[in-house]
N, C-alpha and C positions, 0 to 999 in steps of 0.2 A: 346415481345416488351419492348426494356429499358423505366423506369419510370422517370426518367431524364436524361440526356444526358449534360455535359459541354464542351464549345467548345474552347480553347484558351481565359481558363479566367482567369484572373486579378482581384488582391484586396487589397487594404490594405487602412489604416486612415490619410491621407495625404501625410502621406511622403514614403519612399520606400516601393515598395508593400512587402505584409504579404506572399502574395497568387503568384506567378507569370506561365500565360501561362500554366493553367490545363484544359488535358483533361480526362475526368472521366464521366463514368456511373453506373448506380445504374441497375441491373436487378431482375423483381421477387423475392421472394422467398433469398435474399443474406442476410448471417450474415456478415456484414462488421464493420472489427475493426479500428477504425485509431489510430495510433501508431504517437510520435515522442516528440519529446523536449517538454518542458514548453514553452510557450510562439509561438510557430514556424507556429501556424494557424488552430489547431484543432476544436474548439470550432467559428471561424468565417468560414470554413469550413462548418459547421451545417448549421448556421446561412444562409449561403448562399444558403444551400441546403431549408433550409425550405421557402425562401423569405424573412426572418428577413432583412439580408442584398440587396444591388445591387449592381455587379462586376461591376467593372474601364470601365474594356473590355472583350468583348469577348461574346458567345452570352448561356442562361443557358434554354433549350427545357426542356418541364415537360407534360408528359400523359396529355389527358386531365380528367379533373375532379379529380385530384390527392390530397390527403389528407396529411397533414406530421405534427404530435405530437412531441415537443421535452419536452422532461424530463430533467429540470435542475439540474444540482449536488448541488445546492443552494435551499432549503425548504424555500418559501416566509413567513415572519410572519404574513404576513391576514390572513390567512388560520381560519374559523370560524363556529362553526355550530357540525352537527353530520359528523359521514363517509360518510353517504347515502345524505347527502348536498350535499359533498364536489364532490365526484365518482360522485354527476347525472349533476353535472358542465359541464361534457362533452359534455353534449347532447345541451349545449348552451340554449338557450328561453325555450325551453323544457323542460328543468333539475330544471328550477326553479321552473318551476310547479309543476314538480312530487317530489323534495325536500317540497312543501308546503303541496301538498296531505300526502305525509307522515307524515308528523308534525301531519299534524290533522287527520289523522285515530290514530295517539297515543293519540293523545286529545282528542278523541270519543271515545275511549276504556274507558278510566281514568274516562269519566263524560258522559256514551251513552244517558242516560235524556236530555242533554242541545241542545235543537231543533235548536239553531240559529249554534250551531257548525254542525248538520248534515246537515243542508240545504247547510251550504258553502262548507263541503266535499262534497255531489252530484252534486253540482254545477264541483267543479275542476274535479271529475271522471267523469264529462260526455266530460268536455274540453276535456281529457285525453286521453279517450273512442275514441275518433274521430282519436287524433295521436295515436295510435297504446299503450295508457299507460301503460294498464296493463304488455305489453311485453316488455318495459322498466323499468318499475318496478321487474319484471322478473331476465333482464338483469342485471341490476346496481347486485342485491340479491346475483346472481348466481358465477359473477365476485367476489364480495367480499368474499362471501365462497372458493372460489379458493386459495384468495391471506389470507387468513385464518383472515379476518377482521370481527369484531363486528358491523355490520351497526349504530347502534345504541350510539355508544362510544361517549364522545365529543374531535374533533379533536384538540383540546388544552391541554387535559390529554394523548397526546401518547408522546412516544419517538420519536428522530427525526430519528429513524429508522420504525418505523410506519407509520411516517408521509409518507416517503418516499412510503412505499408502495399502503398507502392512493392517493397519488398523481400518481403513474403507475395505477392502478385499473381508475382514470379517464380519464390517457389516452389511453388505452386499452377499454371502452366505447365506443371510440370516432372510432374505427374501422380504424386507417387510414391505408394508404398503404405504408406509411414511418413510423416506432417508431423511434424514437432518443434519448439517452438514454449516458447522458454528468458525466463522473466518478460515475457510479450506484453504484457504493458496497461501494463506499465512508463512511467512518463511519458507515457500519452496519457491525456486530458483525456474527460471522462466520457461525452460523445456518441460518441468515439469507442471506448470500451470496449463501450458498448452493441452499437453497430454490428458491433465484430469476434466479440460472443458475437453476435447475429443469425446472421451471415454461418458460423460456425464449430456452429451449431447444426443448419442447413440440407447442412455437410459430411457426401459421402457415404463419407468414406474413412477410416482410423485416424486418430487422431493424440493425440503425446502431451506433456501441455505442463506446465511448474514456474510456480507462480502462487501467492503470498500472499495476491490478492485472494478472499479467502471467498465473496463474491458470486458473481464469477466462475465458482470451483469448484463451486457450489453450480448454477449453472444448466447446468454443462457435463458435470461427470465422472462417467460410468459407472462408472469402479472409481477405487479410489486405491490407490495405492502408499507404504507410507511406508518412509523410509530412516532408522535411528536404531541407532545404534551399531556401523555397517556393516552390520546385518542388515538386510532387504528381509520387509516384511511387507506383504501386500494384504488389499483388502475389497473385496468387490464388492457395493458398498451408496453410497446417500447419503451426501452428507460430513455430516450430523446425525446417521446412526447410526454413522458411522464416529467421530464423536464420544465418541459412548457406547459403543464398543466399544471404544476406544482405552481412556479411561478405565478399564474392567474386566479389561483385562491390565493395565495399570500396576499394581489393585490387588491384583491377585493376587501380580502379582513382587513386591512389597513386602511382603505374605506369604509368600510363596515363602521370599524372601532370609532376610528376619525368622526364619524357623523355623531353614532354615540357620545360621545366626548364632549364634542358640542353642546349637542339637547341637555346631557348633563350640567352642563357648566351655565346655560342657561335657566334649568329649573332650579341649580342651588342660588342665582343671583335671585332668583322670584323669594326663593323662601323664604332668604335675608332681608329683602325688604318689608315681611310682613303678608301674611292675610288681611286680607280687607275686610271682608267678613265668613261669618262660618258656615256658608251653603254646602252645602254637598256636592258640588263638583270641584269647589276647594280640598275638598276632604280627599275626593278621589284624585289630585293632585299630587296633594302632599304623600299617599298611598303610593302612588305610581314611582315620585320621588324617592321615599323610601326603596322598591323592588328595585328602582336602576340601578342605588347606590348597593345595593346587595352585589345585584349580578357584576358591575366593577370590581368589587372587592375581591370575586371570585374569577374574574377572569385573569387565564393564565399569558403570561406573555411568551411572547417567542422565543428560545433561550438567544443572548447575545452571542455575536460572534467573536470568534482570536481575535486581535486586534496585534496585526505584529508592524513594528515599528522598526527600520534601517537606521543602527548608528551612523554618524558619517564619520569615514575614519580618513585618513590621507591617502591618496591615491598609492598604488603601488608602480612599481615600474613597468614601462610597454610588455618587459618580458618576466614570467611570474616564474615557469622553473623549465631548464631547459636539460633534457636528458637524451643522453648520447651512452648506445650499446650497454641498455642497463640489463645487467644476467641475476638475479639472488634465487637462494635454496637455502633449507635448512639444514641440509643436508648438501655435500658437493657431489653425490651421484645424480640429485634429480632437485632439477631447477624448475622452480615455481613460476620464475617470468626468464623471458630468453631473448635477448639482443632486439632492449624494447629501447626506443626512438622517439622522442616529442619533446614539441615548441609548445608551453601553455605561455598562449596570451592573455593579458589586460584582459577583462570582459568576455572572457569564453566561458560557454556553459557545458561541459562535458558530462555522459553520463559512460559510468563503467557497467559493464553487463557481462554474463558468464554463467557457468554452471556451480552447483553451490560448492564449496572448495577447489575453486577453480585457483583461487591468490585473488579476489578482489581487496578484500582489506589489508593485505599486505602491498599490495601497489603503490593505495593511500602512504601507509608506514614508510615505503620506502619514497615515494615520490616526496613527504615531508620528513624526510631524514632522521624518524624515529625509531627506524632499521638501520644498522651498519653489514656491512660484512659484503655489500652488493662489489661488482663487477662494472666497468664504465666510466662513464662521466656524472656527474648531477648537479648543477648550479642551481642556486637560488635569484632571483630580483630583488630589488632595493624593495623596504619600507614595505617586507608584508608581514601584515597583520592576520594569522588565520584563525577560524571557529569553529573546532570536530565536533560533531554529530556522530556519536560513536555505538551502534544498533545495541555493546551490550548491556550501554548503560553505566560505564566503570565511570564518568565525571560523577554518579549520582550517590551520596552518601544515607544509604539504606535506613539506617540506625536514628538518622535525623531529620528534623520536621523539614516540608515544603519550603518552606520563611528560611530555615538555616541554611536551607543547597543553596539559594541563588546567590546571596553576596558574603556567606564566612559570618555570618551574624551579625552583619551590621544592619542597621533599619532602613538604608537608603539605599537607593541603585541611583546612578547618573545615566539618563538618558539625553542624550546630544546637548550635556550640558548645563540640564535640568534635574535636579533631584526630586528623587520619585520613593513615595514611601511602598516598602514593597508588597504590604497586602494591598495595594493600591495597582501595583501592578501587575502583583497576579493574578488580579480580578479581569484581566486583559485575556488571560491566557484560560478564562473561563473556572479559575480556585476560587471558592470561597473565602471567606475569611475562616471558616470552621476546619476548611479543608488544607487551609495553608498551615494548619499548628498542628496538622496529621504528622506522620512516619511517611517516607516517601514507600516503607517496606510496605504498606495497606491501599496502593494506588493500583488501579489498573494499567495495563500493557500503553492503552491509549493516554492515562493521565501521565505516564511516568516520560512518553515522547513527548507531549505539551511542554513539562518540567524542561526536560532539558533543552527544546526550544527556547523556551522562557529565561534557560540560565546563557542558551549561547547570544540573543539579542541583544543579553546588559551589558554587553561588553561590546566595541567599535569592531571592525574588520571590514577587510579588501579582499580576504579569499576563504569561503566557504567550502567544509569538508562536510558533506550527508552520507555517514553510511547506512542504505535503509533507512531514511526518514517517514516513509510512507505506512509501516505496519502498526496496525490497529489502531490508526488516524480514520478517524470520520469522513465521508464526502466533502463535509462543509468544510471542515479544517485543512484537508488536503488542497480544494480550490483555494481558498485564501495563500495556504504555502505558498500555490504554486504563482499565483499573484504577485506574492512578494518577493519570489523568485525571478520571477521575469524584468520585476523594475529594477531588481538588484546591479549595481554598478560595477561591483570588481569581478570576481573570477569562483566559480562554480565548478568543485568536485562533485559527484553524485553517484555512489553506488546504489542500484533499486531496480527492483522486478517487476516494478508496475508500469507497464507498455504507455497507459495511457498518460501517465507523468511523466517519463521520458520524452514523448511527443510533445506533450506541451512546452516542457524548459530548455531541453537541452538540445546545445547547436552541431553536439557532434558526438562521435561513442567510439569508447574504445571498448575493443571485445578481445574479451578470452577465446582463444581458438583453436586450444590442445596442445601439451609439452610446451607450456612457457610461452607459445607464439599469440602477441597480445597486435590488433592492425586496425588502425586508426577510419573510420568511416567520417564526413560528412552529413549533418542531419539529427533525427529522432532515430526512434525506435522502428518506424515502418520504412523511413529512410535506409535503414542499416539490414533490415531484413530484404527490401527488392535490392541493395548493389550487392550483397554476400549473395544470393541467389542467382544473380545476374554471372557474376564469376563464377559460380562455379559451374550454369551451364557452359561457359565458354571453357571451361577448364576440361566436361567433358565433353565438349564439340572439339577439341586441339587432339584428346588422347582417340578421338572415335575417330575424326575425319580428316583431321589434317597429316598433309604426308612426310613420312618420316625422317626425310631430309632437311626440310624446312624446321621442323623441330629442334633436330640439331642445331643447326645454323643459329638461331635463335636461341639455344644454350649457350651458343659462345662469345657469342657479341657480348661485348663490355657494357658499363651505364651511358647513357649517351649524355656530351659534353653540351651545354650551355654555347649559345649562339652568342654572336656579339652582342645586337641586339636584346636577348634576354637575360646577360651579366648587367645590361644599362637598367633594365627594368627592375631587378633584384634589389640594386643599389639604391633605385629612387622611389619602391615599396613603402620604407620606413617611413620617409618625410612624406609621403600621399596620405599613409596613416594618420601620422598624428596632424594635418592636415584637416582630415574627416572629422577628428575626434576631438577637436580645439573648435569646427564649429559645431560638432553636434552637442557639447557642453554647452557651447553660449544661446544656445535653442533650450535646451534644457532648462540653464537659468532663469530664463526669460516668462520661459511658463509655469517658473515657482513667484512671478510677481502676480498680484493681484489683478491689476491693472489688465492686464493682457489678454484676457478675457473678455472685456468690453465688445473689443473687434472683432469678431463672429470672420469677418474676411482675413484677418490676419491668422488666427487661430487653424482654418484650415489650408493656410499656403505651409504654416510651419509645421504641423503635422505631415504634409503632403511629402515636406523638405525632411522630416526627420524620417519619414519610411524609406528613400529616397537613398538616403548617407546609410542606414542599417545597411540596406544592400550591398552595397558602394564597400562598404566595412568587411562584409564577411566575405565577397569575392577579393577582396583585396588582402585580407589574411589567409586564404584560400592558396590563392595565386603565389602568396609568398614561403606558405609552406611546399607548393608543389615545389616552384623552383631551386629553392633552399637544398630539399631534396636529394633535385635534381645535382646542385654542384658536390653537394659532400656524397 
């Protein structure tokens, strides 16, 4: 038996509905994801589902006795007390009791002499005693060990990734038969994404959650739901064929429309010419003419997509910033980074990865010299131009409209030389005109990253800073990012928790690894997960199996010294480089001319030649960082 049922429902806040004419059911046991644009009804959706809201129209049947928890992607700042406060909330009148009994069985431990504390603890355990206490005291225990919580912590010392988990562990108390669960991985840092799809995998109950993170989606959801142009469409399939299926109604309604369009265009040229005379199946023409130019008018289109645009700014030097035994702390007893190491090249896409206060955004600070105080070496390259992407949002001036953040008030933005009026452009970045003369303070999480997207493009650069670019970005807008990521020419910072955008952009990670020690991998994100796995079986196959002599031995040996042979190779690195990279510019150019397209045979020998030199490039900056290495 479905646990809700929606019949022909309608919704939205006055003016055109959000929601229009959804039918939908929730059954047993379903992981349901919903999927769709910023802004397009996900989140009232919920709302509707839980009772929060009530539809326009249409009629919304619910089990009886049905329970429904939503988990906000928002951590309220009341939040007060210990863990075991906060998780026994759930149990409502209940919870505040057995939050008091626990208080003071701590306080009768502390001081078990003071009679007037024991008399009030047996007082509350016999309250207790009657509802079922001790087995929610149990409960609440049992659940926190799960979710690997301290009962005892005070919920104002956690991170807002704790917090977060603190606040599921209450509604998982709460037993209900809906969980709802509004952008979950939101700002937590990737062990703990891991953890909440483990733990959410192993759930034996519904639940349904809005998640951008693709990975996520991909290991959790039995059906999906997408929400797009107020219609509710599902698939009860993999989000990869949901992929492909999506795809093949887009192409059909573009067929669809297209044919429409046509027949239109042809019965308005019949009209303009005239009826000939007034028989009745003229009549029933001109009728039919009228209903199509109706249903036109009401047909909604597909929202547009970003539209992001590469300044071209002047190349920067082969070498972007070169750092030698970098140490910084805020403190000089306990250092954040610890005799950290690297060559960023021309053209590398790095992503940084860690647990959350691990030092990722202080690496960026120190790596672009907006930290002093570090330890080491740190050079800069010639001629860069860089673009921060900064998760807290500090470029973005709260107070003042959309139109004011991007260019200081002035009406134009120069894009590659072209002056561009700027609601013109942020119609790009999917602003209205209504919505460019807003406060950036009344945007959502998603609009306010679009924003400063939008304000880092107007301006040229050769080296990209993203810290977290990816939270509360849509699918669509993410693909696009990371599109524009991949063509990008100069040089890619990237701090982000999302597995599946790492994997796509970036060509190699540095990772946080405990007390400072940050060590450079090759690769993505699944990259960096099988060679740090790979080491550390071998780390314990050396301490389990190998014998203890040999170990020695191997402690003492020095760094091993450069062959003659591979000081030649070192030396002749550079010029093979920009070798590669002088022709793989004049392939490039070649296929910004018109022309070159004609050749269908040329097109794919240069293509062939350009995947060809990619290679050719990153085993050759590969090779030159191993050897490099190797001599210092």
């Amino acid at each position: 038996m479905a646990l809700i049922v929606m019949q022909d429902v309608s919704f939205g806040f006055g003016g055109p509905p959000i929601l229009e004419h959804m039918n939908f059911q929730v059954e047993p046991g379903e992981r349901i994801c919903l999927l769709g644009r910023n802004g397009v009804g996900k989140t009232s959706l919920m709302r509707l589902i839980s009772g929060e809201f009530e539809p326009e129209s249409g009629v919304i049947s619910k089990a009886s006795s049905l329970t429904v928890t939503c988990l906000s992607q928002v951590v309220p700042e009341s939040l007060k007390g210990t863990v075991f406060d906060v998780i026994s909330e759930g149990f409502g009148s209940r919870g505040k009791l057995l939050a008091e009994c626990h208080l003071l069985s701590h306080e009768v431990s502390a001081d078990p002499q003071n009679k007037n504390l024991l008399k009030k603890l047996e007082k509350l355990q016999h309250r207790l005693d009657i509802e079922d206490g001790w087995q929610l005291n149990r409960y609440v225990e049992m659940i926190a060990e799960k979710i690997k919580l301290d009962v005892d912590a005070k919920i104002e010392n956690l991170s807002a990734g704790m917090k977060r988990r603190v606040l599921l562990a209450q509604a998982i108390v709460r037993e209900p038969d809906i969980l709802m669960l509004d952008e979950p991985t939101n700002h937590l840092d990737i062990e703990a994404i891991i953890w909440l799809e483990e733990f959410l995998s192993k759930y034996d109950r519904t639940f349904i959650f809005i998640s951008h993170d693709r990975a996520f989606v991909k290991k959790l959801a039995t059906r999906i739901i997408e929400l797009d142009r107020g219609q509710l469409r599902s698939y009860s399939c993999s989000y990869e064929t949901y992929l492909s299926r999506k795809e093949a109604l887009l192409e059909d309604e573009k067929v669809r429309n297209a044919l429409f369009d046509k027949k239109l265009s042809q019965e308005e040229v019949w009209i303009r010419k005239g009826i000939k005379a007034r028989r009745t199946r003229n009549e029933g023409r001109v009728k039919a003419l009228m209903k199509m130019r109706q249903e036109r008018k009401q047909r909604k289109e597909l929202t547009g997509a970003v539209r992001m645009q590469k300044q071209d700014a002047q190349l920067s030097g082969r070498l972007v910033i070169d750092a030698k035994d970098i140490s910084f702390g805020y403190t000089s007893d306990e250092l954040i980074i610890r005799d950290f190491s690297t060559q960023i090249m021309r053209g590398e896409k790095i992503g940084i990865i860690g647990p959350n206060g691990s030092g990722k955004t202080t690496l960026l600070s120190v790596l672009l010299k907006e930290l002093n105080g570090h330890q080491g070496n740190l050079r800069h390259g010639t001629n860069l131009e860089i673009a921060y992407f900064d998760q807290l949002h500090a470029q973005l001036d709260y107070e003042k409209s959309v139109y004011e953040n991007i260019a200081d008030g002035n009406e134009t933005v120069i894009i590659n030389g072209i002056p561009r009026h700027i609601i013109g452009y942020l119609q790009e970045f999917l602003f209205t005109p209504i919505q460019s003369r807003n406060t950036v303070a009344n945007l959502s999480g998603g609009e306010r990253n679009r924003l400063l997207l939008a304000k880092m493009f107007a301006k040229p650069s050769n080296v990209l800073v993203l810290d977290e670019p990816t939270n509360d970005l849509d699918i669509d807008t993410l693909d696009l990012l990371e599109e524009f990521l991949l063509n990008y020419t100069g040089t890619i910072l990237i701090v982000s928790h999302d597995r599946e955008f790492l994997n796509n952009v970036v060509t190699s990670i540095f990772a946080f690894e405990g007390n400072g020690f940050i060590k450079e991998y090759v690769g993505g994100y699944d990259d960096w997960l099988r060679q740090s796995r790979k080491i550390q079986e071998i780390q314990i196959k050396q301490e389990k199996g190998a014998p203890k002599k040999v170990r020695q031995k191997q402690t003492t040996n020095g760094p091993r010294k450069l062959s003659y042979k591979e000081k030649k190779e070192l030396e002749e690195i550079p010029q093979l480089i920009e070798k590669l990279e002088s022709e793989q510019k004049q392939l490039h150019d070649a296929m910004g001319n018109p022309d070159f397209y004609k050749d269908s045979s040329e097109v794919t020998a240069v293509t062939t030649r350009l995947k060809e030199l990619s290679k050719q490039l990153e085993y050759a900056y590969t090779r030159w960082q191993m050897l490099d290495e190797l001599q210092s």
